[in-house]
C-alpha positions in Angstrom: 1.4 19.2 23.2 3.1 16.0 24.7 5.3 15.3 21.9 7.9 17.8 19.9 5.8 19.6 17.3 8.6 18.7 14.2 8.6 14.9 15.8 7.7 13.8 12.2 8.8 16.3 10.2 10.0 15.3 6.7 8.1 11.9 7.1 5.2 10.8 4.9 2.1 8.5 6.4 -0.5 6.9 5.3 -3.5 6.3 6.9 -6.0 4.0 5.4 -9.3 4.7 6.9 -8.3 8.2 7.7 -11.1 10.4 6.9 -13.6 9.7 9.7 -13.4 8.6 13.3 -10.2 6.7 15.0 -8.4 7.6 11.2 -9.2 11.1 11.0 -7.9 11.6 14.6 -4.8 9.8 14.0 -4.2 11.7 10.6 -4.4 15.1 12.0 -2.2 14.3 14.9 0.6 12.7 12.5 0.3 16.4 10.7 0.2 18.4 13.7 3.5 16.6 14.7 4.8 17.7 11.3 4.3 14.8 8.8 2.7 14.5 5.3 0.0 12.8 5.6 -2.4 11.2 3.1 -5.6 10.4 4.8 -7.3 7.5 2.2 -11.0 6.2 2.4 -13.7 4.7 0.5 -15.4 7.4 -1.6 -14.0 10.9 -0.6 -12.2 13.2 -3.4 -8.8 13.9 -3.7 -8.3 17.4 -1.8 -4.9 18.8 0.4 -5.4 20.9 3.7 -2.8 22.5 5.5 -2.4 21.5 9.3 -0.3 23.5 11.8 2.9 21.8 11.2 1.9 19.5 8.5 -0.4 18.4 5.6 -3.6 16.2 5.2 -4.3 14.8 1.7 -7.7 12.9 1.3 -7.2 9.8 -1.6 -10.0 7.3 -2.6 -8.7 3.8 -1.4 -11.0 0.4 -1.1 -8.5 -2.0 0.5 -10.6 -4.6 -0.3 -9.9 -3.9 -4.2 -6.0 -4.8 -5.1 -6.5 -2.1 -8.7 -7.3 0.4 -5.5 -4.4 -0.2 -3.7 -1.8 -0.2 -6.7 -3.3 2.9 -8.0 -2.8 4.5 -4.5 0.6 3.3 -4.1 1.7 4.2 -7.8 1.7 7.7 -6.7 3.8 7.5 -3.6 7.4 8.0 -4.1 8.2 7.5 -0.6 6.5 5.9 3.0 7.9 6.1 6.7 4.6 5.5 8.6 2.0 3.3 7.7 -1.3 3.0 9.6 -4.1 0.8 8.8 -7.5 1.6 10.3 -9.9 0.8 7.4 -12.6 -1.3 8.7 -15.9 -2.2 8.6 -18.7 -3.8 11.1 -21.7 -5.6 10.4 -23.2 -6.0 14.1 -26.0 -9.0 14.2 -25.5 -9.1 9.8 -22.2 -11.3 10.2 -23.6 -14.7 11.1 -24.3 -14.8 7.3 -21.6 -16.1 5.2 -21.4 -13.5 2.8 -21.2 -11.0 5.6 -18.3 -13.0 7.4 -16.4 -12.5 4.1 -17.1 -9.1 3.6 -16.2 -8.1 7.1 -12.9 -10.3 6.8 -11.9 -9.4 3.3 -11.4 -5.3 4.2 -10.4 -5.2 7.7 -8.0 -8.7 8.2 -7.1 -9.0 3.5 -7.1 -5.7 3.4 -4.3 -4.8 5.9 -2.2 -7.4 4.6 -2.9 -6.1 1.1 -1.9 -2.6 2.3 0.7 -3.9 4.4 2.4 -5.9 1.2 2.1 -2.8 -0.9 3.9 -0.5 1.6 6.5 -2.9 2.4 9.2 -1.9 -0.4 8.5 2.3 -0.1 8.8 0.9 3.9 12.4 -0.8 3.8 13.8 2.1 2.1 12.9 4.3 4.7 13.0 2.2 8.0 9.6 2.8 8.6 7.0 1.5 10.7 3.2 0.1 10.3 0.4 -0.1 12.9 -2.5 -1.8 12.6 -5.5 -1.9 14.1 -7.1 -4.4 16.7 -9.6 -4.6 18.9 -10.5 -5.6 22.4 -12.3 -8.2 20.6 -8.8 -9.3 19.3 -8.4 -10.9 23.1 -12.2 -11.9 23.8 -15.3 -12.8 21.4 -18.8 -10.8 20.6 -21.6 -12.8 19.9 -23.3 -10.8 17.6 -20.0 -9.6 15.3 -18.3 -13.0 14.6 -16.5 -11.3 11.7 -15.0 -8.8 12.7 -14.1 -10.6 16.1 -12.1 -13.2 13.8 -10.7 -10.2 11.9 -9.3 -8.4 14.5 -8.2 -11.8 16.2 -6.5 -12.2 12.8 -4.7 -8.7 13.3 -3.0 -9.5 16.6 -1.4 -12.9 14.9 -0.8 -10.8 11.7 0.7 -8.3 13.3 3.2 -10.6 15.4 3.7 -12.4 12.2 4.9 -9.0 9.8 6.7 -8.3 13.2 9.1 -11.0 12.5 9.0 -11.6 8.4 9.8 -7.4 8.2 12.5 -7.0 10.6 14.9 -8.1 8.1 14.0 -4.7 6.5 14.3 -3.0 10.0 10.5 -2.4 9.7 8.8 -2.3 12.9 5.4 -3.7 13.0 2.7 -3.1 15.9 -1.0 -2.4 16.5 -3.3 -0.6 18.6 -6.5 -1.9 20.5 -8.6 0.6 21.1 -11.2 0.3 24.0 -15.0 2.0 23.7 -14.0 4.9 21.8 -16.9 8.2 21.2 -17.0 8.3 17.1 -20.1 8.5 14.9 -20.1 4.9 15.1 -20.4 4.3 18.8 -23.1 7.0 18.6 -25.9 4.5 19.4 -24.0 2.8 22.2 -23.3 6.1 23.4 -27.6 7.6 23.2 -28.6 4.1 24.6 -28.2 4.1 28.7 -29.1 0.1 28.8 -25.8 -0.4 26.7 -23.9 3.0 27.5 -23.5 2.4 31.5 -22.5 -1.5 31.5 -19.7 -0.1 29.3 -19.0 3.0 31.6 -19.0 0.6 35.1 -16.4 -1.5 33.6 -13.9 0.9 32.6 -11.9 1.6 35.4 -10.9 5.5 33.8 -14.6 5.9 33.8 -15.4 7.2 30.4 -15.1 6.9 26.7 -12.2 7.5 25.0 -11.7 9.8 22.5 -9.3 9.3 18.9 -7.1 11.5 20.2 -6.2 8.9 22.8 -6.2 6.8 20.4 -3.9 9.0 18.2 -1.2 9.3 21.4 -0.6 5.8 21.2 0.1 5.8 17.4 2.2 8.5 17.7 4.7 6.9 20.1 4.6 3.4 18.5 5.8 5.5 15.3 8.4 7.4 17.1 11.5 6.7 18.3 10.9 6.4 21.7 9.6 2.7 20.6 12.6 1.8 18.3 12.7 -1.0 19.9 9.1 -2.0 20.2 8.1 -4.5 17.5 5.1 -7.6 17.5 2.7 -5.8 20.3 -1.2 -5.4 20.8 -1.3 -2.1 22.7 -5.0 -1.8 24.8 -5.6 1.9 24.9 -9.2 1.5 26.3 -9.3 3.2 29.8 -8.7 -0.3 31.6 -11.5 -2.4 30.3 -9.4 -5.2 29.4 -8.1 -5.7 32.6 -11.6 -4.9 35.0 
């Protein structure tokens, strides 16, 4: 293990988006590492697992409903990491308007709506929030406008909480993850035409995984970054940069 195993012991996180993919990786590192985590997503029951070291409890949350997010946070007596990787994408749906909005509305509105919500539980605490960007946060995509703009919007956002929540000695940062293997790279992953253009240009040579993903969160959440605030950290094998 590269970090302490107690590294969050006592602390309580919430991951929005946490019960598939890049979420559910992060959520069961924050346990391992000794954390209370509740792991919230659209449509999943309430249930609590013990992890070595920790705990993972599942709790319905739509960010994109504000009723949702009060309920949620009605319940938590305290926060200390916050991590918001609830998203959607719509690939070759989002040149239509309505699509744009839905694509905008839960993964750019709803981190803000989360990240209001948490602030208060936050500054008692001195906690943290990472959000979630995107290589597309630096460069476009043709056929996802939406969630290009979103996660463009989640790089400015992010700078932007950086600053406002300092005052509450919040620190406020995001990942970019790169081509990451989940059940929703699946097809990119089965399809050779699209799967080696992505492999040639990452200079690491092959997908990541969300426990690389998970390794970043975990030391923009620890102490080791106290003083890290306002950042975009690429953890995508180099593609940015090839």
């Amino acid at each position: 293990m590269t970090f302490h195993p107690n590294l969050f012991a006592g602390k309580v996180a919430l991951v929005t988006g946490g019960t598939q993919g890049i979420g559910a990786g992060i959520a069961h590192h924050l346990a391992r590492l000794g954390a209370r985590v509740i792991a919230a997503g659209i449509n999943v029951e309430s249930s609590v697992r013990e992890v070595d070291g920790g705990s993972i409890e599942t709790r319905h949350l739509d960010v994109a409903d504000q009723g949702s997010v009060d309920a949620l946070f009605a319940d938590l007596g305290s926060l200390d990491l916050l991590v918001n990787c609830a998203g959607i994408i719509k690939r070759g749906e989002e040149h239509q308007v309505d699509v744009f909005q839905q694509v905008i509305e839960v993964n750019l509105t709803g981190t803000m709506r989360v990240c209001t919500a948490a602030r208060p539980l936050l500054a008692k605490s001195k906690g943290c929030i990472v959000n979630t960007a995107s290589m597309l946060t630096f460069f476009g995509g043709g056929l996802v406008p939406g969630y290009s703009a979103s996660k463009g919007g989640i790089g400015q956002l992010t700078k932007s909480l950086a600053i406002a929540y300092a005052s509450d000695d919040i620190r406020v940062n995001a990942i970019a993850p790169g081509w990451i293997a989940t059940p929703m790279t699946a097809a990119l992953q089965n399809d050779p035409a699209r799967n080696s253009p992505i492999l040639a240009r990452t200079p690491l040579g092959r997908w990541g995984t969300p426990d690389d993903v998970a390794s970043g969160v975990v030391f923009l959440c620890s102490g080791a970054a106290g003083f890290v605030t306002g950042i975009t950290l690429p953890i995508d094998g180099g593609y940015m940069v090839s």
